[in-house]
C-alpha positions, 0 to 999 in steps of 0.5 A: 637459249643463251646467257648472256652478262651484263656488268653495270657500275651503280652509285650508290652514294645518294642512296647511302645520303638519302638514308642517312638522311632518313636516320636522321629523321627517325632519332628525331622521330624516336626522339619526339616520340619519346618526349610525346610519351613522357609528357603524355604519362606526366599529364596523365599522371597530373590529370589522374592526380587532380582526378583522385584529389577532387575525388578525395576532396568531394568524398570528404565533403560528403561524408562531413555533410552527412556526418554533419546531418546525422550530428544535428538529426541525433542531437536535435533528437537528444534534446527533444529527448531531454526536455521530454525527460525534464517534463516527465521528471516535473510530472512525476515529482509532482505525483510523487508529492501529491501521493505523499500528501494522500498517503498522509491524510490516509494514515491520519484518517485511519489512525484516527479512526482505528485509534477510536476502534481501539478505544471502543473495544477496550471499553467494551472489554472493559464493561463486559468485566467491569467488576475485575476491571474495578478490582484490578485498576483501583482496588488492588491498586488501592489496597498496595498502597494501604501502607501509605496511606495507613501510615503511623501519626506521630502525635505531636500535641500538648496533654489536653489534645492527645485523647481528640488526636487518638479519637481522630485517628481511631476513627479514620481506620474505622472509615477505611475499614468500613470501605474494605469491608464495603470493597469486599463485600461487593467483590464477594456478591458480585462473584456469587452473581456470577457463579450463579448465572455460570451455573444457570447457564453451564450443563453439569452432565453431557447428554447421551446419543439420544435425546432432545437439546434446546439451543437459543437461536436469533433470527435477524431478517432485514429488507435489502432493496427497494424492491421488498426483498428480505434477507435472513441471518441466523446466529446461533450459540458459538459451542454448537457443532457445525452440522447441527449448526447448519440444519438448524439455519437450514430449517430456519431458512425453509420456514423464513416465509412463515415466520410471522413478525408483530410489532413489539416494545424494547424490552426494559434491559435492553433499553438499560443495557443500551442506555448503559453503553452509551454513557460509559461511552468514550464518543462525543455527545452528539454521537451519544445523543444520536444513538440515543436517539435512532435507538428510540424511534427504531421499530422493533419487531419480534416473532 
């Protein structure tokens, strides 16, 4: 097989036009291209801009709504609060006052009524040693101040006078001597009184191990409801020990049933005692006429 050349002459100068042509058309291209590309990325840059500025904006108005709302819940919340607080506060000045006012006419009443306890107990203390008593407030009182009383009288009178003034004056100290001697007289008997009710009343010697004793014992038996139930109370004397004490109120308690109760008359110094009590008494007259009188239509019965 055979090779055979074949030279040919091609013009080339259209195609070299034509592409530069489409050189041409390329820049122009690249350079739309490019604008495109800018303005795109400005309007996302705008658009994202105007997205993250509503954004920002709705984020603030949301949380200044909430913010807003959580502001009038709490501070409706404080009012309430406070107004709860100024109606508690009124309720409890008003306690407070009205207990002050209790508290005032408690410590009155009580003052009142541990003042006349008071009272009472002294005067009973009092008659319990009235004599002492009389002797320390008025006589001893009495008799430390004789000084004054007995001071010296200058005479100061004519001549004719002076045997009457002596006279008058003889006599008043024979009058205060006659009420010393009265003063210790009565002071004397009343203290043999006692010394012999002390000694009626005192062991002069201390019973062996074995042997009798006799006690006083007071038996008080009262109805507690209406039903009849009785209750009893013994009292016995303060020196007696306690074991002896407490067999005597048990044997007492063991026989209650049997004790036999009659109707009796007050005894006469008793109703004396009593009568004495109560007029030497500080109480009112109505208290006293009221005691006197429960104290007479009580029904008094003995074993």
């Amino acid at each position: 097989m055979s090779r055979h050349q074949i030279d040919c002459l091609v013009d080339t100068d259209p195609m070299a036009k034509s592409i530069d042509g489409v050189s041409h058309r390329v820049d122009a291209t690249t350079a739309a291209v490019v604008a495109f590309k800018s303005a795109v990325i400005k309007a996302e840059k705008e658009g994202a801009d105007h997205v993250c500025s509503n954004v920002n904006k709705g984020f603030f108005t949301l949380m200044h709504s909430q913010l807003s709302q959580k502001i009038a819940a709490n501070q409706s919340r404080v009012d309430s609060l406070t107004m709860e607080l100024v109606a508690q506060k009124k309720r409890l000045l008003a306690i407070k006052s009205t207990m002050e006012k209790d508290y005032s006419r408690i410590v009155g009443r009580y003052s009142r009524i541990i003042n006349g306890i008071n009272k009472a107990l002294k005067q009973r203390v009092i008659e319990l040693d009235r004599p002492i008593f009389d002797f320390a407030t008025r006589d001893v009182a009495r008799n430390m101040g004789r000084n004054q009383l007995l001071s010296a009288i200058v005479p100061v009178c004519q001549l004719e006078n002076i045997t009457a003034s002596q006279q008058i004056t003889a006599s008043n100290m024979k009058h205060d001597s006659l009420r010393v001697i009265d003063s210790t007289e009565r002071f004397l008997r009343q203290m043999n009184e006692q010394k012999i009710l002390t000694d009626k009343i005192l062991l002069r010697s201390v019973p062996g191990d074995e042997g009798t004793e006799h006690y006083p014992v007071a038996i008080m038996e009262s109805q507690m409801d209406a039903n009849g139930n009785m209750a009893y109370d013994v009292a016995v004397p303060e020196g007696l020990d306690k074991e002896n004490s407490k067999e005597i109120k048990g044997r007492v308690y063991e026989h209650s049933s049997e004790l036999e109760w009659r109707d009796a008359e007050i005894n006469d110094i008793v109703r004396q005692e009593f009568a004495k009590l109560v007029i030497n008494s500080d109480a009112s007259d109505r208290v006293k006429k009221m005691a006197s009188s429960l104290f007479e239509e009580n029904k008094t019965q003995t074993l």
